[in-house]
C-alpha positions in Angstrom: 48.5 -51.5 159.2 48.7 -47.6 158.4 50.4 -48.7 155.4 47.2 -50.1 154.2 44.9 -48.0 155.6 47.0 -45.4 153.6 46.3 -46.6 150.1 42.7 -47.8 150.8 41.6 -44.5 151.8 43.6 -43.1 149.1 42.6 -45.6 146.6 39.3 -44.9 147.5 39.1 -40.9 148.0 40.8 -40.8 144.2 38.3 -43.0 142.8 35.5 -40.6 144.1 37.4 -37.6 142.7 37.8 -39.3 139.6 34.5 -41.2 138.5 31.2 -40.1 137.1 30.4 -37.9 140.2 33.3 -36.0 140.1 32.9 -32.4 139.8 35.1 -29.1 139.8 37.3 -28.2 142.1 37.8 -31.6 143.9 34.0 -30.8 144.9 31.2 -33.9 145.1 27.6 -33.6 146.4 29.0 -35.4 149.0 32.6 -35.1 149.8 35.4 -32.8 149.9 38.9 -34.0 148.8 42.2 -32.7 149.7 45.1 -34.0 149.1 48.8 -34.4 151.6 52.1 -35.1 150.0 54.2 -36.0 153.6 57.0 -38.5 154.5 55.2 -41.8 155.6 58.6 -43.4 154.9 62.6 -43.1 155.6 63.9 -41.1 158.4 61.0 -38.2 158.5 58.4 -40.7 158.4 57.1 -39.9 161.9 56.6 -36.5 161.2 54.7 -37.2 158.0 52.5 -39.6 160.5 51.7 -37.5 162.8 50.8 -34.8 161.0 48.4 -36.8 159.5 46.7 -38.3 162.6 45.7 -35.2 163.8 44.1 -34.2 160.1 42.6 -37.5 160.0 41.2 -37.2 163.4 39.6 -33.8 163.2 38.0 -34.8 159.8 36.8 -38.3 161.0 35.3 -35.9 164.4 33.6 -33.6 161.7 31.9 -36.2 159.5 31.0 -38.2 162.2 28.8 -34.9 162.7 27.3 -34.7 159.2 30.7 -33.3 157.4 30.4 -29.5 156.4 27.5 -28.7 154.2 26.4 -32.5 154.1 29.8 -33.4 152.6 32.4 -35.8 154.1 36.0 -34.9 154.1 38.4 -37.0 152.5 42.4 -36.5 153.2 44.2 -38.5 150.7 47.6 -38.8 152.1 51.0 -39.6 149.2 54.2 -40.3 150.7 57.0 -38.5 149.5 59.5 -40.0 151.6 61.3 -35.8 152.4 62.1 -35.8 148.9 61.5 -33.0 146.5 60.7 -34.2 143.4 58.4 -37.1 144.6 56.8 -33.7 146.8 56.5 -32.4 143.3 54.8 -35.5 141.5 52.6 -36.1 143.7 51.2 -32.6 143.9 50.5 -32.9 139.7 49.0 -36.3 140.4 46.5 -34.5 143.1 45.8 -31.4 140.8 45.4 -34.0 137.9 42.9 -35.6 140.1 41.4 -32.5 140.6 41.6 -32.1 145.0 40.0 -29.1 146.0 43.0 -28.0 148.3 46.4 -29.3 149.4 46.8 -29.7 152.8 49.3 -30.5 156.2 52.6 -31.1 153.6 55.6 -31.9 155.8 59.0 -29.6 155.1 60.5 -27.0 153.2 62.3 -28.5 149.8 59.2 -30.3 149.0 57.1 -27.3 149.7 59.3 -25.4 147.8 58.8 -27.9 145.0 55.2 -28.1 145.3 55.2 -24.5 145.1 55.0 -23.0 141.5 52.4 -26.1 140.5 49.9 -25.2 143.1 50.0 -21.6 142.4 49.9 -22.3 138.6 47.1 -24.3 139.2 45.4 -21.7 141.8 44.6 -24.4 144.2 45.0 -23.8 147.9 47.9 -24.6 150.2 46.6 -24.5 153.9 49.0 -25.5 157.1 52.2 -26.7 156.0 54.8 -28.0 158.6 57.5 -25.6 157.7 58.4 -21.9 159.3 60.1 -20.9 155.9 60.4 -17.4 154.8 59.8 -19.0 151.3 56.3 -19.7 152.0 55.5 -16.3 153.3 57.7 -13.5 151.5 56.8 -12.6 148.5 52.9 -13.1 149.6 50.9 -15.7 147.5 47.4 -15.4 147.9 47.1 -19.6 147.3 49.3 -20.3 150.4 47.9 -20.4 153.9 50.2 -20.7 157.1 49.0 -21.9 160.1 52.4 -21.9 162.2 54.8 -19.7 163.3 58.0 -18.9 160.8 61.2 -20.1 161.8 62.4 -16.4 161.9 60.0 -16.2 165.7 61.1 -19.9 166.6 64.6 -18.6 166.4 64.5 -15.3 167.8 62.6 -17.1 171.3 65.6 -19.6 171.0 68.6 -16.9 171.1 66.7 -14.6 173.4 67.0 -17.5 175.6 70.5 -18.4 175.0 71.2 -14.7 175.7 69.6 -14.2 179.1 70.9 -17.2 180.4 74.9 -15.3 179.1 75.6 -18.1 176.6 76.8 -16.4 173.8 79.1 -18.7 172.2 76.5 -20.4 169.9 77.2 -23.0 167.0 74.9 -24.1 164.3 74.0 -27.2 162.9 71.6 -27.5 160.1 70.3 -29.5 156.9 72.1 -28.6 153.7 68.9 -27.3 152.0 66.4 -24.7 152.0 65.0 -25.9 155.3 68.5 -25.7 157.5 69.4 -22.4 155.6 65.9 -20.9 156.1 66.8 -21.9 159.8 70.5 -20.7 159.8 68.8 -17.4 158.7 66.9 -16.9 161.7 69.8 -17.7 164.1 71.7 -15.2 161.9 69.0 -12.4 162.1 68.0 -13.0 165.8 72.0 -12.8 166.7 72.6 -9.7 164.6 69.8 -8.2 166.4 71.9 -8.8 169.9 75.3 -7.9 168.2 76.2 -11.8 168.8 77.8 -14.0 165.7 77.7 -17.6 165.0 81.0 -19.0 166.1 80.7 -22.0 163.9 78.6 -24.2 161.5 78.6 -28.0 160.5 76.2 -29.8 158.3 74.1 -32.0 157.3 72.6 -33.9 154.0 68.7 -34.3 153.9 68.1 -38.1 154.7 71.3 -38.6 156.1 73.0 -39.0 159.5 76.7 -38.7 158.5 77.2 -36.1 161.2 81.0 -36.6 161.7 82.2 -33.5 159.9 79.8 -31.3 161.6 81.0 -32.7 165.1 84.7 -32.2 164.8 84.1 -28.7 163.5 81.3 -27.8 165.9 83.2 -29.2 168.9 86.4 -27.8 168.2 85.3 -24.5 169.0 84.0 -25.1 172.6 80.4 -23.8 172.3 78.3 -23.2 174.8 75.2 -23.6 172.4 73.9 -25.3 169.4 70.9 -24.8 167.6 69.8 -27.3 165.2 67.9 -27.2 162.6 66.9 -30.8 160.8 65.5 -33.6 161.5 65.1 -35.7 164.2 67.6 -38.7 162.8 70.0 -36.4 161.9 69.6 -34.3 165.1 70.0 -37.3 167.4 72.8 -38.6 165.7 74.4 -35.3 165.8 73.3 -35.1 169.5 74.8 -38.3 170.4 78.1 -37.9 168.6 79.0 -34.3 170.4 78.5 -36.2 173.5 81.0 -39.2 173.0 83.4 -36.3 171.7 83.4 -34.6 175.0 81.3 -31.7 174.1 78.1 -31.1 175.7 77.2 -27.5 175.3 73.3 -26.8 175.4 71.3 -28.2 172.5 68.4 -26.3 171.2 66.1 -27.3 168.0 63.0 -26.1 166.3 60.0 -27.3 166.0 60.2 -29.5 163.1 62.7 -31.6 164.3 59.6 -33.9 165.5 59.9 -34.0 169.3 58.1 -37.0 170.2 60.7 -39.0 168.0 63.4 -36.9 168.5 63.3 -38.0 172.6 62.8 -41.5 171.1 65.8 -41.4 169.1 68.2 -40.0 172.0 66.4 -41.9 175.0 68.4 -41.4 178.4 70.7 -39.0 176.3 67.7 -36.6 175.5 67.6 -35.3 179.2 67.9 -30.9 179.0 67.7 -30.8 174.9 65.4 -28.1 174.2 62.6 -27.4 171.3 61.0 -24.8 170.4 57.2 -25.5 170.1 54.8 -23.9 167.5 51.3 -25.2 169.2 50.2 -25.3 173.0 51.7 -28.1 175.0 49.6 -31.3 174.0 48.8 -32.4 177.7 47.8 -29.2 179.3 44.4 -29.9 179.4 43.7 -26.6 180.7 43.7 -25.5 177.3 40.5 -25.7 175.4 42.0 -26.9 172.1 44.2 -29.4 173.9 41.3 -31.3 175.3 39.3 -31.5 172.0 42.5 -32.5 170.2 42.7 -35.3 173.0 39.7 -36.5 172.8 39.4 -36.4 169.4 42.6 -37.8 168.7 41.4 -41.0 171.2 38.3 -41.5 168.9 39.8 -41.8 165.7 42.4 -44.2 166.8 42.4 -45.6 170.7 46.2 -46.4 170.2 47.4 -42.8 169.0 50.0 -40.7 171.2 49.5 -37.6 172.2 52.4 -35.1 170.8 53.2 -31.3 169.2 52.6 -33.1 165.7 49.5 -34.7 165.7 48.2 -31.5 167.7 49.7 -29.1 164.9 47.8 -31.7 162.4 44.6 -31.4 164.3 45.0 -27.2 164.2 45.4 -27.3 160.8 42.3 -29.3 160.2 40.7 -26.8 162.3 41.5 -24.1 160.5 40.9 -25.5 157.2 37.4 -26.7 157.8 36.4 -23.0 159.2 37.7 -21.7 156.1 35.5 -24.0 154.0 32.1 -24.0 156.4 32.7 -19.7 155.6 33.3 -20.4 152.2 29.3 -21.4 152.0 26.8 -24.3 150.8 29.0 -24.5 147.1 32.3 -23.5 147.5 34.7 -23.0 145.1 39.2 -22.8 145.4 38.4 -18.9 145.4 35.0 -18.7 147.4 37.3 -20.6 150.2 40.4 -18.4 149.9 37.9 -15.1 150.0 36.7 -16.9 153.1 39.9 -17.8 155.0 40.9 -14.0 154.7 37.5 -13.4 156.9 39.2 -15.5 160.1 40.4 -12.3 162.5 41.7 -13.3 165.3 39.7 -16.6 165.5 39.9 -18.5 168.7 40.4 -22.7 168.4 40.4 -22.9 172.4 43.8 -20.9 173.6 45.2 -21.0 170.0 44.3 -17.8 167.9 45.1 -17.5 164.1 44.2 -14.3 161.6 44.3 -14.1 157.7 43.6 -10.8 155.7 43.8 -10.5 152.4 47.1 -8.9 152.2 49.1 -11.5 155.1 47.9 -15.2 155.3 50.3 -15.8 158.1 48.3 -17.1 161.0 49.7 -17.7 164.1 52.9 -16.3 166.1 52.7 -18.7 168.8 55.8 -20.1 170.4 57.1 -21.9 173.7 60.0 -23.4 174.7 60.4 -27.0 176.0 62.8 -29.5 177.5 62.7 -33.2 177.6 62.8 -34.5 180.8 64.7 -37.0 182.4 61.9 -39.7 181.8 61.5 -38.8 177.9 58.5 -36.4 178.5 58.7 -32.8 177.7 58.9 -29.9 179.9 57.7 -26.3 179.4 
């Protein structure tokens, strides 16, 4: 069913951007088109998904109210199944089509790929779901970070390690620019502390063929392991330390997807932490939280509430203020001139802040814990 829903919308949303009424800039009289390359398929698909459920839902909330302007937003959504070069294609095939922005893409090779055609083309990158230094040093004026970099994520997740004395700390990453952008983090935030990495193992993208990285991890008795991949790979990896006799304390970012990360593991996922880039998506006592609920609950009665879908919904927040700024006939540039006026914005207990020299929005991180049950902790 989301399959379908999928192509119709996108079969539809690239038949307004391409036909008669098409104008520059992926800009209509009456809609606004971005485009989201994401993995709806293979072993990331549910981060793709949920990334996407919370865009969808903010939009559907905002043209339920008129759109912005008088214009409906349209997210046309192209799976990429965590791959690179389909990342790549299909962000040609959306400037081709002429979207006005790319939005929400889903990890770091394919927004590494995606990123010297978007700048090329000049067309805005807003919210991806990647902490990568790659995406904010050097500065490019067309990219816009919502999140928190994986440099914070990992400096909250060794701070930890080091006030609770465990200092014998492993790694276990994704062979690519994503795990190594991680494995940078956990190497700066243990330089910081005089601490060193005791040992590394490794993992291919799209693969759970984790039994290298478990002899070598667990033959050196950590007490700690932060991961960085995800959440296939990380439960496998999970699972397999455990049947080896090794069960130090597992710590992950944020992308490893938590909601299907504590899927994956089940009864095994009790006291595996994650690091957390948005508010915790049940605390209602958080203004954003409840809107994101209840918008969420709109758009589809059957969605689940999680960090991914939430982070989606932010994103679409932040993009639509950018474009209600940007004035009655925005352009790519008029929106990017109006993103860098957000100073410390509040969305309801979640605050993001653009200039024109730093488009990094948000430092916000907590720490969680699945629970016994499968539900998260804070």
């Amino acid at each position: 069913m989301f399959a379908q829903r999928l192509l119709v919308l996108a079969g539809a949303a690239l038949a307004i951007a391409g036909g008669p009424a098409a104008a520059a800039d992926g800009i209509t009289a009456t809609t606004v088109t971005v485009g989201q390359s994401a993995a709806f398929s293979g072993p990331a698909a549910e981060l793709g998904k949920d990334m996407r459920s919370g865009i969808q839902a903010y939009f559907d909330q905002v043209n339920r109210a008129g759109g912005v302007n008088g214009r409906k937003l349209v997210l046309v959504s192209l799976d990429d199944g965590y791959e690179p070069d389909r990342a790549a294609e299909n962000t040609r095939k959306f400037i081709r089509d002429d979207v006005f922005a790319l939005l929400g893409y889903v990890g770091t090779p394919t927004s590494e790929a995606a990123k010297p055609i978007f700048t090329e083309a000049r067309v805005p990158f807003v919210g991806a779901f990647t902490g990568a230094e790659l995406l904010r040093a050097p500065f490019n004026r067309y990219i816009f970070n919502v999140r928190a970099s994986y440099y914070a994520e990992t400096d909250a997740i060794v701070e930890l390690l080091a006030k609770l004395d465990l200092k014998r700390i492993a790694v276990f990453y994704q062979d690519d620019s994503y795990g190594k952008a991680g494995l940078a983090g956990v190497e700066r935030a243990m330089a910081a502390r005089n601490m060193k990495i005791i040992a590394v193992g490794t993992v291919e993208r799209n693969s759970v063929d984790v039994a290298a990285a478990v002899k070598e991890i667990s033959g050196k008795d950590p007490q700690a392991v932060v991961l960085i991949s995800a959440y296939k790979s990380c439960a496998a990896f999970i699972k397999a330390m455990k049947q080896a006799r090794s069960n130090p304390q597992f710590m992950n970012v944020s992308f490893v997807g938590s909601k299907a990360l504590s899927a994956e593991l089940g009864a095994e996922g009790r006291g595996v932490g994650i690091s957390q880039v948005v508010p915790f998506p049940w605390n209602l006592g958080v203004p954003v939280v409840k809107d994101y609920q209840r918008s969420l609950r709109a758009s589809n009665e059957a969605a689940e509430f999680g960090f991914g879908s939430l982070e989606g919904y932010i994103v679409a927040r932040v993009f639509v203020e950018g474009l209600r700024r940007a004035g009655p006939n925005p352009t790519r540039e008029s929106f990017i001139g109006a993103m860098e006026t957000l100073r410390d914005v509040d969305l309801g207990g979640f605050y993001v802040a653009y200039t024109p020299t730093n488009h990094n929005g948000s430092k916000y991180v907590e720490l969680t814990v699945i629970g016994k049950d499968g539900g998260f902790m804070r």
